[in-house]
N, C-alpha and C positions, 0 to 999 in steps of 0.2 A: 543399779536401777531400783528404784521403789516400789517396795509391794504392791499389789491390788488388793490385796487381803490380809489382815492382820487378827490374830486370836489371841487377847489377854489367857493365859494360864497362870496357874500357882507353882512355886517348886518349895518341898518342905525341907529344909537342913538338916545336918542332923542335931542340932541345935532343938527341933520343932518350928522356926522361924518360916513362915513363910512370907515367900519372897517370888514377886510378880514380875511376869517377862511375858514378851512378844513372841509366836511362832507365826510365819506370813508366807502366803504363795506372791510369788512374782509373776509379770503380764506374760504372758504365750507368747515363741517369736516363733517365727518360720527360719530354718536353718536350710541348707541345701539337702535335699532328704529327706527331712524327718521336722518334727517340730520338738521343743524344748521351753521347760518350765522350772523358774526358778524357787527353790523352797528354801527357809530358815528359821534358825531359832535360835533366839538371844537368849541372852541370861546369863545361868553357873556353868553352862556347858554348851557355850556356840557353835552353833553346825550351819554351813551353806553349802549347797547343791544345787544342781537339774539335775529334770526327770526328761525325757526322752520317750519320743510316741512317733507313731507313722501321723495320726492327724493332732489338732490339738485337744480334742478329747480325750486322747488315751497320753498324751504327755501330764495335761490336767490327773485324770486321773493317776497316774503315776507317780505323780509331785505328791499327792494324798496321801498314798499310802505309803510310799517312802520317809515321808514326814513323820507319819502314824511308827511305823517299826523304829522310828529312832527315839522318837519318845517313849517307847514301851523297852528299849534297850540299858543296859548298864552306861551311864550311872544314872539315867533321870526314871528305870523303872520305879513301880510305886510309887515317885515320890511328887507327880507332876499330878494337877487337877483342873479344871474346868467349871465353874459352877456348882460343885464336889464331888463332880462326877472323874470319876479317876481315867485317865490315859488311852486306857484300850476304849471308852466311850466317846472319848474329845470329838473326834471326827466321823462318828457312824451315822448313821440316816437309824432313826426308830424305822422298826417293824411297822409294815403295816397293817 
């Protein structure tokens, strides 16, 4: 199924190449139970999951942050960015 949301980031090699890929949440579905949200990231190191919530805000949220701890893990730590904002920044809400 197609994302709803997709976020250009950078991944740098070790080369220093960088090199641009997709991370995307997928649409909400209502499962028996609970609700589920699909998350992924293309690129040097492809990963696809759902995230899992009693409504679909807490599965949304889920998919977030789940998405968030895999990019900040071995091998795409440091080395992923966002408008040069590094990884643990990609998805945070600023301060108010």
């Amino acid at each position: 199924m197609a994302n709803i949301v997709d976020r250009e980031v950078s991944f740098r090699s070790d080369s220093g190449e960088e090199v641009a890929f997709k991370i995307g949440v997928g649409p909400l579905r209502r499962e028996p139970g609970c609700w589920t949200c699909d998350y992924s990231i293309e690129g040097p190191h492809p990963f696809a999951a759902s995230a899992f919530g009693e409504d679909a805000m807490q599965a949304l949220v889920m998919a977030l942050h789940a998405l968030q701890a895999h990019l900040d893990a071995p091998p795409l730590r440091g080395r992923v960015t966002w408008l040069g904002a590094p990884a643990a920044e990609i998805l945070a809400l600023p301060a108010p």
